[in-house]
Backbone as numpy.savetxt, mean C-alpha at the origin, in Angstrom:
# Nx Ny Nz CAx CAy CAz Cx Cy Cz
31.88 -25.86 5.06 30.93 -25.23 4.17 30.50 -23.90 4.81
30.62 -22.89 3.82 30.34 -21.69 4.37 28.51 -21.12 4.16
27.69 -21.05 5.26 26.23 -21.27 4.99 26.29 -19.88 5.49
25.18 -18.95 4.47 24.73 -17.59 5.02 23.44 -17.18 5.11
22.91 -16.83 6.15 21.28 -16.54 6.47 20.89 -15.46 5.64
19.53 -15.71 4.94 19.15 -14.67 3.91 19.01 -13.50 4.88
18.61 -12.87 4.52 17.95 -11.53 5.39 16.93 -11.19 4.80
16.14 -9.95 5.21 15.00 -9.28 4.38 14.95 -7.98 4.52
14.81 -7.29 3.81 14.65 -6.36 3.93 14.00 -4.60 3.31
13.24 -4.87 4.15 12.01 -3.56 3.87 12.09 -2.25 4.54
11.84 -1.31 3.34 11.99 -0.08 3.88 10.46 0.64 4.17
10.13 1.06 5.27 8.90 1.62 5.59 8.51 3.02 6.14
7.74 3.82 5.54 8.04 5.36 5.46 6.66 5.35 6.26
7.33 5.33 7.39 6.31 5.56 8.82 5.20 6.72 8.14
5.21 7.76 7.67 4.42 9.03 7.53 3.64 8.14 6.90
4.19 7.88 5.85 3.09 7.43 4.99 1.69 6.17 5.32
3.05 5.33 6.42 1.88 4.09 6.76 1.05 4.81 8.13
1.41 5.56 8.36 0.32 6.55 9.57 -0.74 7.02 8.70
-0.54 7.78 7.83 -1.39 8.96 7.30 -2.48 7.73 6.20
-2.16 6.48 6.25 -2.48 5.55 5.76 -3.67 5.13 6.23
-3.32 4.66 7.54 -3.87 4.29 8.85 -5.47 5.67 9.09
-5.08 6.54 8.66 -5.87 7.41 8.97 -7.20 7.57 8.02
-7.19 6.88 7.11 -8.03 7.06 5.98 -8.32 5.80 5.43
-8.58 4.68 6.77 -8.53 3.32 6.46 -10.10 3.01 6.55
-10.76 2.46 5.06 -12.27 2.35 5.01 -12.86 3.69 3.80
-11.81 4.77 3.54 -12.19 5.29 2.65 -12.13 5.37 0.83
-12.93 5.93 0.48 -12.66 5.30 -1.16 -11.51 6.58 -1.26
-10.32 5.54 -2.26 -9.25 6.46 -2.69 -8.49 5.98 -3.67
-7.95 7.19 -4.57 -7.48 6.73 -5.73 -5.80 6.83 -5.39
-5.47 5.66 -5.92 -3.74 5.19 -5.44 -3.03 4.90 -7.42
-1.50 5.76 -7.20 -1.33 6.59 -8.53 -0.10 5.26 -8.20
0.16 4.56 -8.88 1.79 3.25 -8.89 2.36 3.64 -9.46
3.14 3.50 -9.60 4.48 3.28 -11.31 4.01 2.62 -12.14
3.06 1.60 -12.04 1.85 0.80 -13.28 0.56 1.46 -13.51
0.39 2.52 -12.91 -0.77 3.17 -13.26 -1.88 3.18 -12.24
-3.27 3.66 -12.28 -4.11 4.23 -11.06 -5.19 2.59 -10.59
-5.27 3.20 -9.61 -6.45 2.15 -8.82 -6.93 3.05 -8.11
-8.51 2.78 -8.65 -9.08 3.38 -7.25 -10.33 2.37 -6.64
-10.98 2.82 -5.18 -11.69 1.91 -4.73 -11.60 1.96 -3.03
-12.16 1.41 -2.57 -11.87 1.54 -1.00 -10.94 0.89 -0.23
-10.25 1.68 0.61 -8.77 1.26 1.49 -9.40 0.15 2.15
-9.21 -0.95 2.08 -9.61 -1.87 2.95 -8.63 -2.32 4.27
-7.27 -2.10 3.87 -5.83 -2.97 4.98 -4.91 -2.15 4.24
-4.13 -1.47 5.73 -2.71 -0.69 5.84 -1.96 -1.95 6.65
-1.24 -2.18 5.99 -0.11 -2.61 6.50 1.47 -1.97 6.02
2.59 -2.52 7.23 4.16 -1.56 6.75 4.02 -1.72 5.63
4.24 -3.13 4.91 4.45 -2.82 3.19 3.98 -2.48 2.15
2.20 -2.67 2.37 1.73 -3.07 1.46 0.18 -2.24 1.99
-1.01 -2.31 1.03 -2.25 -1.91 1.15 -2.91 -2.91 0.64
-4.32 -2.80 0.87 -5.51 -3.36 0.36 -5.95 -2.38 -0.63
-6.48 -2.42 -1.97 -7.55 -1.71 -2.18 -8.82 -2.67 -2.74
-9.97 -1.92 -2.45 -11.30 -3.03 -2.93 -11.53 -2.46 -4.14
-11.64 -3.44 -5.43 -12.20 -2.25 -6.68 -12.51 -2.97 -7.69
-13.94 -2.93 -7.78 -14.90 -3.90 -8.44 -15.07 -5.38 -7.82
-15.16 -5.21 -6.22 -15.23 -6.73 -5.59 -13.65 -7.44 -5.85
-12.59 -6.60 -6.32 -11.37 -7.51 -6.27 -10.15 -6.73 -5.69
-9.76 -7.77 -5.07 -8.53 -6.95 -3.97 -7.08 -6.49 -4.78
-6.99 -5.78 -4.47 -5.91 -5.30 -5.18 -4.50 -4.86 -3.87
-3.87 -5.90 -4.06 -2.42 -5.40 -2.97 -1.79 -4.66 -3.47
-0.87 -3.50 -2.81 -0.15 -2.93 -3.67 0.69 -2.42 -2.74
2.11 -2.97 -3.17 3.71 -2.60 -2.47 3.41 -0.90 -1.96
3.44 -0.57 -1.04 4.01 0.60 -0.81 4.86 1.62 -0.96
6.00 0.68 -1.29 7.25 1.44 -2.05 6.52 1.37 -3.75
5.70 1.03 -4.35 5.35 1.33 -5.35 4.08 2.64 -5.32
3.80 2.96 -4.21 3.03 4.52 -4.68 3.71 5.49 -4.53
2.92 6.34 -5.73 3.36 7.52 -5.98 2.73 8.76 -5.14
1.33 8.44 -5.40 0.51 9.15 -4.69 -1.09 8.86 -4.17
-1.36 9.10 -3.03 -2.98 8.78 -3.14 -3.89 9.93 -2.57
-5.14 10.04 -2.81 -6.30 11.02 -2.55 -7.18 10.20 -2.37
-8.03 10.69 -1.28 -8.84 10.51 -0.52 -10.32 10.76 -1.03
-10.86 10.30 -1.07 -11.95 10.76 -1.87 -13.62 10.95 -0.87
-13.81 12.05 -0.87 -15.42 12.24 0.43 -16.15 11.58 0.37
């Protein structure tokens, strides 16, 4: 029987999860391919983000943003 190990695999755009990292705790509006969220960065991680918005967490793939701003 021929058995094959899945793999996984994620692509992670270092700039982005740095410049991520850098603006972690601020309110910011994040643009998807499903449309906007905004609210405060709560968790950068490689794949994925936190956002807080209206008391509800919102994860969101990384490879799914388009764009985000930072908001003062």
């Amino acid at each position: 029987m021929n058995q094959q190990t899945p793999s996984f695999v994620s692509h992670i755009d270092p700039y982005v999860y740095q410049t991520l990292q850098g603006i972690t705790g601020a309110f910011v509006v994040v643009q998807t391919i499903r449309g906007s969220v905004s609210g405060k960065l709560k968790t950068v991680m490689p794949d994925h983000i936190v956002v807080e918005s209206g008391g509800s967490p919102f994860y969101i793939r990384t490879q799914q943003i388009i764009w985000v701003i930072p908001k003062g």
